[in-house]
C-alpha positions in Angstrom: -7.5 -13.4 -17.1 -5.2 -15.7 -19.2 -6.8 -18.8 -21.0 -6.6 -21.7 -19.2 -5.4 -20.1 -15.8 -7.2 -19.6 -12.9 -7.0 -15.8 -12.0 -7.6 -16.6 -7.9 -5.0 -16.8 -6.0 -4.8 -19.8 -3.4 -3.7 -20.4 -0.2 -0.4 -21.6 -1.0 0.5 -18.5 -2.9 -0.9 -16.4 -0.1 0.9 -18.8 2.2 4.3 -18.4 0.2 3.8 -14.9 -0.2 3.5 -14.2 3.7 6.5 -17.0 4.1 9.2 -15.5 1.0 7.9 -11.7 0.2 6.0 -10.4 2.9 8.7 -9.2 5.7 11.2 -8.2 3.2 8.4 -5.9 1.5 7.8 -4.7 4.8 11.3 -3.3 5.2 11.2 -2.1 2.0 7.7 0.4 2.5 9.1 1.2 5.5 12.2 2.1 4.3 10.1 4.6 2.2 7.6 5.6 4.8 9.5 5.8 7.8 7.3 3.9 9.6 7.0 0.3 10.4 3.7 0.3 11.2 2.4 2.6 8.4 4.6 0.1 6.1 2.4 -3.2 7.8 -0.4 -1.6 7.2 0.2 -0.6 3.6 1.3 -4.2 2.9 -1.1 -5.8 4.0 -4.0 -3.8 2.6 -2.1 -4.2 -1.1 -2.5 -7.7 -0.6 -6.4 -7.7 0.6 -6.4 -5.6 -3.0 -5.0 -8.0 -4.4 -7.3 -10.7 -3.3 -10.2 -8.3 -3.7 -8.9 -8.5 -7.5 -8.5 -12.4 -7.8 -12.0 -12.8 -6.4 -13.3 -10.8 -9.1 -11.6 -12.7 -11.4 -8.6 -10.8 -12.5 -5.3 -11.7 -13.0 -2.3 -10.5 -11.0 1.1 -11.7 -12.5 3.5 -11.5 -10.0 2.0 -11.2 -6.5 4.6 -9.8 -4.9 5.9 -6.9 -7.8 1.9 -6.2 -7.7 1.5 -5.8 -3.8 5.0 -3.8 -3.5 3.7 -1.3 -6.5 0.5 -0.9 -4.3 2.0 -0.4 -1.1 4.3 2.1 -1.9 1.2 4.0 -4.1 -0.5 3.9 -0.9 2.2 5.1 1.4 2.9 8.1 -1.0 -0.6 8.9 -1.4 -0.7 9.1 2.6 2.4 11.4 2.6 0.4 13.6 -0.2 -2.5 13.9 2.1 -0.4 14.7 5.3 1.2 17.5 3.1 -1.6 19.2 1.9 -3.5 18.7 5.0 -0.4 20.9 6.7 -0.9 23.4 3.8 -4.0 23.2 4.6 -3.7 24.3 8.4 -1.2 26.9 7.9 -3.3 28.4 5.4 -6.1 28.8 7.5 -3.7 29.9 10.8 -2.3 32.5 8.4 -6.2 33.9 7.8 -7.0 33.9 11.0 -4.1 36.0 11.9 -2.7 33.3 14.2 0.9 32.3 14.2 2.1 29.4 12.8 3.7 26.5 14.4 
C-alpha cells in the first residue's frame, strides 16, 4: 500500500469499472478464449480477486490493466488444463488398447 492512500477500492471505481472497462475487457478475453461466457466468467472472477486483494489491504494500481492481466492468466490456465486433460484421456485410451477419438 502507498502512504497516504487507501488500498480499498470503492464503489465508484467498481461502479466505473463495470460502466468504462468491463464490456470492452469482455470482448477482449473472449477474443482470446473463444468463448463469451468463459470470458464473463474470467472477468468477473479477476475483479472478485481484485477485491479479495483490496480487502486485505493491498494496492492495485490500475484496476482495469490488473483485472485484464488476471483474466486472461485465468483463461490460459483453463486452456492448459483442457489440454492436458485430453493428453490425459488419450493416453489412457491408448493403454487400454482402445481407439482414440
Amino acid at each position: 500500500m502507498f502512504p497516504g492512500r487507501e488500498a480499498r477500492l470503492d464503489d465508484a471505481e467498481i461502479r466505473g469499472f463495470l460502466a468504462r472497462d468491463y464490456p470492452r475487457l469482455v470482448n477482449a478475453v473472449a477474443l482470446a478464449s473463444g468463448s463469451y461466457p468463459a470470458a464473463e466468467d474470467a472477468v468477473q472472477e479477476a475483479l472478485v480477486r481484485a477485491w479479495i486483494r483490496s480487502e486485505r489491504g493491498e494496492h492495485v494500481e490500475s484496476l482495469p490493466g490488473w483485472v485484464a492481466a488476471v483474466a486472461l492468466n485465468l483463461t490460459r490456465s483453463g486452456w492448459r488444463r483442457t489440454m492436458a486433460e485430453r493428453r490425459a484421456r488419450r493416453r489412457l485410451l491408448e493403454r487400454s488398447g482402445s481407439a482414440v477419438t
